[in-house]
DRENTOR-821835 format. One record per residue (C-alpha): residue in three letters; x, y, z. Coordinates in pm, 1 decimal, always signed. Example, Ala and Ser with C-alpha at 12.3 -4.5 7.8 and 13.67 -1.06 7.14 Angstrom:
# DRENTOR-821835
<r ALA <+1230.0 -450.0 +780.0>>,
<r SER <+1367.0 -106.0 +714.0>>,
//
This chain:
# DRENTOR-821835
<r UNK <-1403.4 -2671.6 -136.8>>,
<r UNK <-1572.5 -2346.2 -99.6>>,
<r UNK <-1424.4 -1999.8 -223.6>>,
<r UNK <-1268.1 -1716.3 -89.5>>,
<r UNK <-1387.1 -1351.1 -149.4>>,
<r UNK <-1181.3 -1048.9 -110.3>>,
<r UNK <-1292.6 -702.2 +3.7>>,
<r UNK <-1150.4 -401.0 -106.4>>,
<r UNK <-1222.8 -32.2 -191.6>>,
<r UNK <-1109.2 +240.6 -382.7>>,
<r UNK <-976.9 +502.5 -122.1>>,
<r UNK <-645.3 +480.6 -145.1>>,
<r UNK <-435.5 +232.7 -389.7>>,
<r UNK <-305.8 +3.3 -106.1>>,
<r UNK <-615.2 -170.5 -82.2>>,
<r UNK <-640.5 -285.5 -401.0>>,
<r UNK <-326.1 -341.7 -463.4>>,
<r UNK <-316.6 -607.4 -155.1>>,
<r UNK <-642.8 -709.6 -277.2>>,
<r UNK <-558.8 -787.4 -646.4>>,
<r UNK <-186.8 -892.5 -528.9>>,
<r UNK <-338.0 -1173.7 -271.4>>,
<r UNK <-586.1 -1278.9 -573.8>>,
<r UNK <-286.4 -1361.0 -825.8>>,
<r UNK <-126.4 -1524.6 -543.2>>,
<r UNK <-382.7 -1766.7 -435.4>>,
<r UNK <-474.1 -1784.5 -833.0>>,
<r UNK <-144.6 -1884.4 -858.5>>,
<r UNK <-108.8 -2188.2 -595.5>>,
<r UNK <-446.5 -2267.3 -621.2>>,
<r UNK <-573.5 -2291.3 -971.2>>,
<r UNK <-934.5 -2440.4 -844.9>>,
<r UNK <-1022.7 -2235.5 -605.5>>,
<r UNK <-1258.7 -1997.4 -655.2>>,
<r UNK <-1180.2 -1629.8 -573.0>>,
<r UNK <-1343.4 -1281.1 -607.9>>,
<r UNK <-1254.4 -931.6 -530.0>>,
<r UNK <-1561.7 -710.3 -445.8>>,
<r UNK <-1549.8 -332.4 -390.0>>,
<r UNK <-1915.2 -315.9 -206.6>>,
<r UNK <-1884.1 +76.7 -183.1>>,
<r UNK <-1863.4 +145.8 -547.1>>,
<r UNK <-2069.8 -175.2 -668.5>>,
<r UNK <-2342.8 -15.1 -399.5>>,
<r UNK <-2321.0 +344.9 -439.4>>,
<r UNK <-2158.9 +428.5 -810.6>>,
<r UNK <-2126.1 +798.8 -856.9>>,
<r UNK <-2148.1 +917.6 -526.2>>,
<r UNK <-1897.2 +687.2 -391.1>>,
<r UNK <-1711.5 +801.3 -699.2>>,
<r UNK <-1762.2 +1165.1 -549.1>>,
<r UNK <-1671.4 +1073.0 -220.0>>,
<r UNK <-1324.9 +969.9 -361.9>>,
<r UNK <-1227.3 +1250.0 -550.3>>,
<r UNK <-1302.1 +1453.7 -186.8>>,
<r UNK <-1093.4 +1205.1 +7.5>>,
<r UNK <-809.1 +1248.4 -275.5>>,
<r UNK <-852.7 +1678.7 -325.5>>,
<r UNK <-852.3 +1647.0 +132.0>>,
<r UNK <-525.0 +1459.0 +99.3>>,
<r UNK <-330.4 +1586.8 -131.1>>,
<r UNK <-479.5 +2019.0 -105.8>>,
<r UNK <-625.4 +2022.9 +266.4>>,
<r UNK <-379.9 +1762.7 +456.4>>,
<r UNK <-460.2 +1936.6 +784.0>>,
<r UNK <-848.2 +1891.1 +759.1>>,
<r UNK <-757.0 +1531.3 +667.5>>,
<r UNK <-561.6 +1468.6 +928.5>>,
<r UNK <-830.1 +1632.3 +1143.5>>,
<r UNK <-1064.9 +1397.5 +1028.4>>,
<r UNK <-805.4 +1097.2 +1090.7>>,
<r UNK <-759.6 +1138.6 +1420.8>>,
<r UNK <-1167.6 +1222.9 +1461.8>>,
<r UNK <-1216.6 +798.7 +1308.5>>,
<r UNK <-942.4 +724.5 +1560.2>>,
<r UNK <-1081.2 +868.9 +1897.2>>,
<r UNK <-1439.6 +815.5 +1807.5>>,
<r UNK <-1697.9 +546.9 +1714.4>>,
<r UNK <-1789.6 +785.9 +1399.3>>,
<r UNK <-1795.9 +454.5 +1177.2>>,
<r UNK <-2014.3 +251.0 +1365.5>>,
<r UNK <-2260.6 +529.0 +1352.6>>,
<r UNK <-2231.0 +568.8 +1013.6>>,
<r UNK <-2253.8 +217.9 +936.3>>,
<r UNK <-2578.0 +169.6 +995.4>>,
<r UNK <-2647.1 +469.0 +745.1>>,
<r UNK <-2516.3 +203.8 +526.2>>,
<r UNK <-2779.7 -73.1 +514.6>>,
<r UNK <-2818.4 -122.7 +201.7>>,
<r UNK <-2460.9 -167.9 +156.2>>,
<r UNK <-2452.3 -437.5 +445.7>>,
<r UNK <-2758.4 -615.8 +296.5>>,
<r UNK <-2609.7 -640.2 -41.6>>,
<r UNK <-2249.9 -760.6 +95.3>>,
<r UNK <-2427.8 -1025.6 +289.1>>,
<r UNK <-2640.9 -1147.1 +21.1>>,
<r UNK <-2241.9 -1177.7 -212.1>>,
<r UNK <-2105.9 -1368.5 +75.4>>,
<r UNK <-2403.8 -1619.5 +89.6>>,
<r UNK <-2467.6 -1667.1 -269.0>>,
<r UNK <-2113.6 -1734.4 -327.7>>,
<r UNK <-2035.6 -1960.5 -54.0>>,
<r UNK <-1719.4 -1773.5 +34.7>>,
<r UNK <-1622.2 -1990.5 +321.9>>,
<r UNK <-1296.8 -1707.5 +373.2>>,
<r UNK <-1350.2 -1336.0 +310.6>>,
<r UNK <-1037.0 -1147.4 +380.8>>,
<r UNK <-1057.9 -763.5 +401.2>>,
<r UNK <-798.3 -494.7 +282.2>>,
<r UNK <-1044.6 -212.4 +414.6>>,
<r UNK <-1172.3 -113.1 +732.7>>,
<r UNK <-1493.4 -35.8 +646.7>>,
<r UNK <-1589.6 -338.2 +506.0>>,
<r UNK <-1502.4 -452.6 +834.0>>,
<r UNK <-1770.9 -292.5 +1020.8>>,
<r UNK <-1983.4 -326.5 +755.1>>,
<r UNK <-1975.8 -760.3 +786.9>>,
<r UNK <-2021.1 -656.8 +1185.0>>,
<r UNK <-2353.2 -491.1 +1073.2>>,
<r UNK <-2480.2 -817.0 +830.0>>,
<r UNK <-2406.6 -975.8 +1046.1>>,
<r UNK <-2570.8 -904.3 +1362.3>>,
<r UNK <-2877.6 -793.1 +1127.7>>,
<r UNK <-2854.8 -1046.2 +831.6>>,
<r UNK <-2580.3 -1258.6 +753.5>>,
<r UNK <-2593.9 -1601.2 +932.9>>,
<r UNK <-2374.1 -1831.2 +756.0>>,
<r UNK <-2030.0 -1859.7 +914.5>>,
<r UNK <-1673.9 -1754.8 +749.0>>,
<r UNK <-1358.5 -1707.2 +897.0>>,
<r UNK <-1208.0 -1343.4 +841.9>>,
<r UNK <-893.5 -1217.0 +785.4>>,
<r UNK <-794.3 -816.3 +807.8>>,
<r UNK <-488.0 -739.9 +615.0>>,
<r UNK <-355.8 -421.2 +776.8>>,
<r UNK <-237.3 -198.4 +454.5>>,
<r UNK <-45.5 +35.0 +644.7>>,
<r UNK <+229.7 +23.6 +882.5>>,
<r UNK <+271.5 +179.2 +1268.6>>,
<r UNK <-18.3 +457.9 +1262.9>>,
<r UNK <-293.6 +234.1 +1232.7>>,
<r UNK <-642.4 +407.9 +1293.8>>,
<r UNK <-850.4 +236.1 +1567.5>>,
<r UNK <-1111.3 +186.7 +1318.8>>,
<r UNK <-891.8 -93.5 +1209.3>>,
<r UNK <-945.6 -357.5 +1493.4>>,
<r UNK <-1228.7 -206.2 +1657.4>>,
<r UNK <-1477.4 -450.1 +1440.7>>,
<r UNK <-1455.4 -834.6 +1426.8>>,
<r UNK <-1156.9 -1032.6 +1276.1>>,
<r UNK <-1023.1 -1351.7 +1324.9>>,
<r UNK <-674.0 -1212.0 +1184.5>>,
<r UNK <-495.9 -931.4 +1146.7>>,
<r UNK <-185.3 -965.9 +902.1>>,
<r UNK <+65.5 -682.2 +946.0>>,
<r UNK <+374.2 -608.4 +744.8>>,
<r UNK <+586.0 -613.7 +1077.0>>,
<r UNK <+690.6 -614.3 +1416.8>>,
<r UNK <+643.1 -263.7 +1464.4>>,
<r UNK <+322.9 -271.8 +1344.0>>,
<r UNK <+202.4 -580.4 +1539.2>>,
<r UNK <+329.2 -392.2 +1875.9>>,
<r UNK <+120.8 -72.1 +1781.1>>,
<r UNK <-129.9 -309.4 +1783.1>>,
<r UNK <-86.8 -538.1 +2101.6>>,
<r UNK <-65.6 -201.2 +2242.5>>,
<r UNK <-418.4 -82.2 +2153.6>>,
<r UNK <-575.8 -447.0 +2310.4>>,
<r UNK <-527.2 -625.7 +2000.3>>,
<r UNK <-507.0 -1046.6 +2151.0>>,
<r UNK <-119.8 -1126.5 +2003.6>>,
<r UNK <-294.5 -1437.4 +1881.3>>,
<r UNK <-495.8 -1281.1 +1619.6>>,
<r UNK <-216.6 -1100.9 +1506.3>>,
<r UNK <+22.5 -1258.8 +1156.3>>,
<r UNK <+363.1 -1073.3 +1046.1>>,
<r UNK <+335.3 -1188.9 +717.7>>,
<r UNK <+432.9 -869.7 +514.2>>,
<r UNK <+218.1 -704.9 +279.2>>,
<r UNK <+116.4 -826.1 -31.3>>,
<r UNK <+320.9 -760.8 -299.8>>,
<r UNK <+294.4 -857.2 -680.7>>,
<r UNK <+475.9 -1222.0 -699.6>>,
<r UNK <+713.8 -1097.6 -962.1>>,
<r UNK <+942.8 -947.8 -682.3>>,
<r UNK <+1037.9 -1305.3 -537.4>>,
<r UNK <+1235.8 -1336.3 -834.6>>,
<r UNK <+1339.3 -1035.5 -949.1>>,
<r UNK <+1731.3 -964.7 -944.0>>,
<r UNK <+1857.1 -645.4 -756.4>>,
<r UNK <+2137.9 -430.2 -789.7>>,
<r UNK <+2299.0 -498.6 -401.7>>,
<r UNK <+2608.4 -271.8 -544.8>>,
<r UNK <+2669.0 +54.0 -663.7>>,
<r UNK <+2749.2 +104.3 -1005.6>>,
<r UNK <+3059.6 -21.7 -1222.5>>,
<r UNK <+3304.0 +242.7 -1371.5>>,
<r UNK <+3127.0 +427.6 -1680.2>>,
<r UNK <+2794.9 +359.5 -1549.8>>,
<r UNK <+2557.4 +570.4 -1354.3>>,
<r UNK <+2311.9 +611.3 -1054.7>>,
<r UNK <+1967.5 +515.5 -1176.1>>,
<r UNK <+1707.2 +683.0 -938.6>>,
<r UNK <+1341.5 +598.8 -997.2>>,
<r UNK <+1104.4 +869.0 -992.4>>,
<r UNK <+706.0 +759.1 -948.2>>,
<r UNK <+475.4 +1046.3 -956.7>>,
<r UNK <+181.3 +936.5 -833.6>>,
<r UNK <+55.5 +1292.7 -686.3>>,
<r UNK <+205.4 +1639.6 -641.4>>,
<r UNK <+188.8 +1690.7 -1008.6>>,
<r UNK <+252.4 +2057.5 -979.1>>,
<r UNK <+584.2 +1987.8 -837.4>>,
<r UNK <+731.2 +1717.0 -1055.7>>,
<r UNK <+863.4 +1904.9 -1364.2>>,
<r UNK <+1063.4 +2088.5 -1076.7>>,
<r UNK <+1153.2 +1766.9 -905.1>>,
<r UNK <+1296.3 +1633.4 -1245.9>>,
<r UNK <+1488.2 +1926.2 -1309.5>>,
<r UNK <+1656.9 +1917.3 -982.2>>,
<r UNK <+1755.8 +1568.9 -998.7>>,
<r UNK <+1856.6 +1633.7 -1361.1>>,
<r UNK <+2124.2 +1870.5 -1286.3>>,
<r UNK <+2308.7 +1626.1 -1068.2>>,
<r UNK <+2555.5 +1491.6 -1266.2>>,
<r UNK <+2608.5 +1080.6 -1300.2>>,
<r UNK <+2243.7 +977.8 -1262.3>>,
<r UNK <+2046.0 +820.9 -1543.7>>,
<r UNK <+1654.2 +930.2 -1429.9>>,
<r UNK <+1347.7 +759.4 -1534.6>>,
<r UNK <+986.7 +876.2 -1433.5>>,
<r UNK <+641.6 +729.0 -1435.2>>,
<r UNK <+355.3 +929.1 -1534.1>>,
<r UNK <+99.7 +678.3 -1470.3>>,
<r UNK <-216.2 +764.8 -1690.2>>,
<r UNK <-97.1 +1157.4 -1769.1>>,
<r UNK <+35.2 +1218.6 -2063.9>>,
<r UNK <+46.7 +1553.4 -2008.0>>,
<r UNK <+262.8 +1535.1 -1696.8>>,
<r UNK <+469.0 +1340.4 -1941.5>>,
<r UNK <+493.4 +1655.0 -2227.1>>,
<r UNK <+603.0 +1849.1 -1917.0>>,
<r UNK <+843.8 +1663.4 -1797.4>>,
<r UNK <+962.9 +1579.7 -2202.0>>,
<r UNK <+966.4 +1988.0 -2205.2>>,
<r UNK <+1197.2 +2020.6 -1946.0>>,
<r UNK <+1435.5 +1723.0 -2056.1>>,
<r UNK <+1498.1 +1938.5 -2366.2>>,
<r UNK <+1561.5 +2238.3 -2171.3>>,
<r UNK <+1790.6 +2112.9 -1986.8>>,
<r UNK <+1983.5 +1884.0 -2269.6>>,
<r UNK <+1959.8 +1583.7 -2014.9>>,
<r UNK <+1788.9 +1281.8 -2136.3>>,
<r UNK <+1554.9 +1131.9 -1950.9>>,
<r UNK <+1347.2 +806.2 -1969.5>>,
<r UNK <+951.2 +924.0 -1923.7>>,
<r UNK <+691.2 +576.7 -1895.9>>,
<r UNK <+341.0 +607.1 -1864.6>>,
<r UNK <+137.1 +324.8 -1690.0>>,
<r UNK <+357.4 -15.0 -1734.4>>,
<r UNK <+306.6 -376.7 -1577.2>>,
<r UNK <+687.1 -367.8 -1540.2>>,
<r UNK <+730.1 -195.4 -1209.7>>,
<r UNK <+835.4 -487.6 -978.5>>,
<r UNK <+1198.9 -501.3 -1255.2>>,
<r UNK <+1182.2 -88.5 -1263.6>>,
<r UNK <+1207.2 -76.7 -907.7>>,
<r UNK <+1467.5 -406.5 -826.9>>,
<r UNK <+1635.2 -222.5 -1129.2>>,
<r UNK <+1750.7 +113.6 -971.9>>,
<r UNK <+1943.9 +223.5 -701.2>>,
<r UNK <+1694.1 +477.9 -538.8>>,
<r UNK <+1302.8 +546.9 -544.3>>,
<r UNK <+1178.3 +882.0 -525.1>>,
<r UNK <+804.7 +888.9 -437.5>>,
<r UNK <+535.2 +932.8 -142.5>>,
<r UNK <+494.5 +722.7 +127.0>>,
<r UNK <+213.0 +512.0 +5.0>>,
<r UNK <+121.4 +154.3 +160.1>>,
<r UNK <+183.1 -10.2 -137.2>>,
<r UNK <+466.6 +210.3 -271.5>>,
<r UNK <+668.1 +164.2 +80.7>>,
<r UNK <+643.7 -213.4 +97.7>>,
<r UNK <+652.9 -250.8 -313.1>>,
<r UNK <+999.6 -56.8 -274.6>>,
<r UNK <+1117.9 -270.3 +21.1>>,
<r UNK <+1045.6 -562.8 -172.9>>,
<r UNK <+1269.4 -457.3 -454.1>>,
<r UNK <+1513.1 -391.1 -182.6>>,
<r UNK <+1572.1 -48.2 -293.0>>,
<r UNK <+1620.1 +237.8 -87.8>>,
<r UNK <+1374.3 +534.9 -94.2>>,
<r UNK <+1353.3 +921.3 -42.0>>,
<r UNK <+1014.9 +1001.9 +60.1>>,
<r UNK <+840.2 +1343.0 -83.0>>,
<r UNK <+510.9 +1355.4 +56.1>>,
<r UNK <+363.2 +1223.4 +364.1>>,
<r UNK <-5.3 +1218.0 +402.0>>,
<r UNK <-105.4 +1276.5 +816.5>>,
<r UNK <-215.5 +1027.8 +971.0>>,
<r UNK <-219.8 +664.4 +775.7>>,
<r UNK <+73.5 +768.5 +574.3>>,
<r UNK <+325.7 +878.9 +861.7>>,
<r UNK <+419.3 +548.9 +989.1>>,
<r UNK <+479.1 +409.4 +655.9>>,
<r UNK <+722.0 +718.8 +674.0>>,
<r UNK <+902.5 +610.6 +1028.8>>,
<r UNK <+931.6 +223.7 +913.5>>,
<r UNK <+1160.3 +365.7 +606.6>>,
<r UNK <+1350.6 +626.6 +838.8>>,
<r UNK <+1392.8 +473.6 +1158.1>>,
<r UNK <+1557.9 +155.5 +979.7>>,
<r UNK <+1776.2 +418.7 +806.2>>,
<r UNK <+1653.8 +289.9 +467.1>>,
<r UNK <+1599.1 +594.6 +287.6>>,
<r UNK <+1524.2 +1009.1 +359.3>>,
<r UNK <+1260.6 +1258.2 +373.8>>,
<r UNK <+1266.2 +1512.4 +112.9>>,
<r UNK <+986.5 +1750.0 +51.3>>,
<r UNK <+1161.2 +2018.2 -258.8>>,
<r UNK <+1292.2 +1983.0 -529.5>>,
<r UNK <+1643.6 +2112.8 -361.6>>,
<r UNK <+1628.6 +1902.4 -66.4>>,
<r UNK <+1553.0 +1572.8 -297.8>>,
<r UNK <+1854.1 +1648.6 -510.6>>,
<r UNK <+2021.8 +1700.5 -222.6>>,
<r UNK <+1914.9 +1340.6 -59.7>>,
<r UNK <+2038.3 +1220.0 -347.8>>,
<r UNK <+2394.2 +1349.1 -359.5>>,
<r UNK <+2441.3 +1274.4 -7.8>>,
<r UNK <+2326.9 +925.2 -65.0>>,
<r UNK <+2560.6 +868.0 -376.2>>,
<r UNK <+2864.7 +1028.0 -236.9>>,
<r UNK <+3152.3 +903.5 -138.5>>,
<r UNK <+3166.1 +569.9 -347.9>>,
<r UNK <+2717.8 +565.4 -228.2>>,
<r UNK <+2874.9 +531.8 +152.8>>,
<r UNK <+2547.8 +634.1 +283.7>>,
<r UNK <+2358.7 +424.8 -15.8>>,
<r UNK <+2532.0 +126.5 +81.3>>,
<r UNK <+2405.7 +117.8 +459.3>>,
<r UNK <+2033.3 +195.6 +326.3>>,
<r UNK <+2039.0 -78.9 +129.7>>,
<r UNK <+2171.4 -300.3 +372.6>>,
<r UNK <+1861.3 -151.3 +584.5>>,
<r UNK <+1608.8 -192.2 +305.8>>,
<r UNK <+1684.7 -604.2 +296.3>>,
<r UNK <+1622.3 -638.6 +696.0>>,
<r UNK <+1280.6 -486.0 +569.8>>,
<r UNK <+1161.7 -662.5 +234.3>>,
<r UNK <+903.8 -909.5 +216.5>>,
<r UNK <+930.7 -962.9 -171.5>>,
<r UNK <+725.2 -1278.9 -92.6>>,
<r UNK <+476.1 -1193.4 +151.2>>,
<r UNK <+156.1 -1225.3 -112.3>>,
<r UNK <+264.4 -1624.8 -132.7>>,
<r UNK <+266.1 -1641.4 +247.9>>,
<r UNK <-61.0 -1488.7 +300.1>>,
<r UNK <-221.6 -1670.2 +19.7>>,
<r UNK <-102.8 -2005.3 +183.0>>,
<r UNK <-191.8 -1890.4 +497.6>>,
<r UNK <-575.0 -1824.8 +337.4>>,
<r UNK <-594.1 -2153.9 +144.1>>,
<r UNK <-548.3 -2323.8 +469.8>>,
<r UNK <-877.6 -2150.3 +593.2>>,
<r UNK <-1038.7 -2247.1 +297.6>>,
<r UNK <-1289.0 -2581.9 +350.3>>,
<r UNK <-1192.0 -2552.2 +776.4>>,
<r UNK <-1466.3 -2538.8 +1036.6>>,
<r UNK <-1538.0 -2163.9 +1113.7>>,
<r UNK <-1709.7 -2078.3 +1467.9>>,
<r UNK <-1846.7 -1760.8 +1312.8>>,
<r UNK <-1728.8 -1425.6 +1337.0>>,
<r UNK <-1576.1 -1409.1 +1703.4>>,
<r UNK <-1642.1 -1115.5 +1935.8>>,
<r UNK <-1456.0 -766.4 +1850.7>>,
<r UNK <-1091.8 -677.6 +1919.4>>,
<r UNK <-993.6 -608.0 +2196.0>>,
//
C-alpha cells in the first residue's frame, strides 16, 4: 500500500489544523499507513515566506480593507496562475516529494498548493495520484479554490457545497463531510443545559488576535454578574499579566491558560465561546456544540464562516467590549431562553466526527487505480 501526503501552509491556522487533524485521524485507523504533512511554501522559501506571513497577518488584522481588496482581486482574476509559474522551484521540489514518496493520495488544505500540483504537473510530475481539496472555510469560498484540478472537494456543508455547484463546481466532485476536527470531540461530553442552582455561566474566551482589545473584553464580561470566565492566551504571557492585572482590579477571579492540548473539553465544557470567526475556531466550536459570539470577522474568507453561525441562529456578532457583554446577557437571560435555542442550533451544525469520516474516506483512495489528475473545475 502506498502513502498519503498532506499539503498544507502556514497562512492562516485552518489549514493546518485540518491538515494535522486528518493526519491523527488516518494515524489513528490506519496504524501502517504511511502519512506526511508538507508545507512546500515554507520548506521552499524559509524567511521570506516567513515575511510574507507576518504581511498577510499585519493586512488582516490592521488593514482589513486592503485585504479584502486583495480577496476579491484572487477571486475575479487568474492572479495565481500567473504567479505560479513565478514559483518553479516550488513546483519542482513538490513534485520531486510526491514521487520519491510514492504518495499514491495527496490531499490539500491550501489552494495554492493546488495550482502549484497543476504546474508539476503539466511541466514535471508524471506519476498519477488521486487528489482531494478540503475546503477550510465555509460559504465565501475564493474562486482560487476550484479553479485548479481536484478530484474532490470536501466541504463542511450544504451551504457550502451550493456556493460551490453554483460557481460550475460538477456536484460529483463535491463531499459534505465536515471539517476536520481533533478526534477528541467525538467523545467529549457537553453541557446541553444551562446551569444547576449555585452554579454559573461559563463563557470561553479565546484570544487569538485583537490583543489590544482583550483586557477590555475581559473586563466587560467580568462585570456581568453569574459567569465564571476563563481565557486563553495562547503563547503570550504578557496578554496573560494584562488580563491577571485587570482580574485584580476588578476583584473578579478569572481562570487565564496559556497554550493547552485541552481545548476540545474547554470548549464541550462551557456554555458560550467568545472568539473570531476562524475556520477552525467556527467548526472546532460547532463540534463542541457550543454556541458562539463572534468578535472579529476578517473580509472575505472569514465572512461566511460568520453567516453559517448567524443564519442558523447559533450564536451573535459582537465587535466591543459593551456589545459582547451585552450578547452575553441577552443570551443568559431569562432562565438562557435565547441560549437554549442556539444550542439547539449549534447541534444541527456539529460535525464532532468529521476528521474520522474524511480519513476513511482517504484510506479508501489509498492503493486504488488513479486516472491522473482530471481536467480543472468547472
Amino acid at each position: 500500500m502506498s502513502g498519503i501526503l498532506i499539503l498544507t501552509a502556514s497562512f492562516g491556522e485552518g489549514h493546518n489544523a485540518a491538515a494535522r487533524n486528518l493526519r491523527d485521524a488516518i494515524q489513528a485507523l490506519s496504524p501502517e499507513t504511511s502519512v506526511g504533512i508538507c508545507d512546500i511554501y515554507r520548506d521552499t522559501y524559509g524567511s521570506f515566506n516567513e515575511l510574507t506571513k507576518q504581511v498577510y497577518l499585519s493586512l488582516i488584522n490592521h488593514a482589513p480593507g486592503v485585504w479584502k481588496f486583495a480577496f476579491d482581486l484572487l477571486d475575479r482574476t487568474p492572479i495565481v496562475e500567473w504567479q505560479t509559474k513565478l514559483h518553479g522551484v516550488a513546483a519542482r521540489k513538490l513534485a520531486r516529494i510526491i514521487e520519491q514518496s510514492g504518495a499514491s493520495v495527496v490531499v490539500s488544505t491550501f489552494p495554492g498548493c493546488n495550482h502549484l500540483l497543476d504546474h508539476a504537473y503539466r511541466h514535471r510530475l508524471k506519476r498519477p495520484f488521486r487528489l482531494a481539496t478540503i475546503i477550510t472555510d465555509s460559504i465565501s469560498i475564493n474562486s482560487v479554490w476550484h479553479r485548479s484540478c481536484s478530484e474532490w472537494f470536501i466541504v463542511g456543508n450544504q451551504a457550502t457545497a451550493d456556493v460551490l455547484i453554483r460557481a460550475g463546481v460538477p456536484e460529483y466532485k463535491i463531499r459534505i463531510d465536515g471539517f476536520p476536527v481533533p478526534r477528541a470531540f467525538a467523545s467529549l461530553n457537553r453541557p446541553g443545559k444551562p446551569p444547576q442552582p449555585g452554579e454559573k455561566w461559563r463563557v470561553l474566551y479565546v484570544v487569538n488576535s485583537g490583543h489590544h482589545l482583550a483586557p477590555e473584553i475581559v473586563r466587560s464580561i467580568l462585570a456581568i454578574e453569574n459567569v465564571a470566565l476563563t481565557v486563553t492566551v495562547g503563547r503570550h504571557p504578557t496578554l496573560g499579566r494584562r488580563l491577571e492585572e485587570v482580574s485584580r482590579e476588578t476583584g473578579k477571579p478569572l481562570s487565564i491558560l496559556g497554550w493547552t492540548p485541552d481545548m476540545p473539553r474547554l470548549m464541550a465544557s462551557n456554555h458560550l465561546i467568545v472568539s473570531k470567526a476562524g475556520g477552525a475556531t467556527v467548526q472546532e466550536t460547532l463540534a463542541a456544540g457550543t454556541p458562539m459570539i463572534i468578535t472579529q470577522v476578517i473580509p472575505g474568507q472569514e465572512e461566511g464562516n460568520a453567516t453559517l453561525v448567524l443564519e442558523a441562529e447559533a450564536g451573535a456578532f459582537a465587535d466591543t467590549p459593551a456589545t459582547i457583554a451585552q450578547a452575553i446577557r441577552e443570551a443568559i437571560g431569562n432562565d438562557g431562553e435565547v441560549w437554549k435555542k442556539w444550542q439547539a442550533n449549534v447541534a444541527r451544525l456539529s460535525r464532532p466526527d468529521a476528521a474520522d469520516l474524511i480519513a476513511k474516506f482517504v484510506l479508501s483512495l489509498n492503493g486504488s487505480s488513479s486516472p491522473g489528475l482530471p481536467p480543472k473545475a468547472g
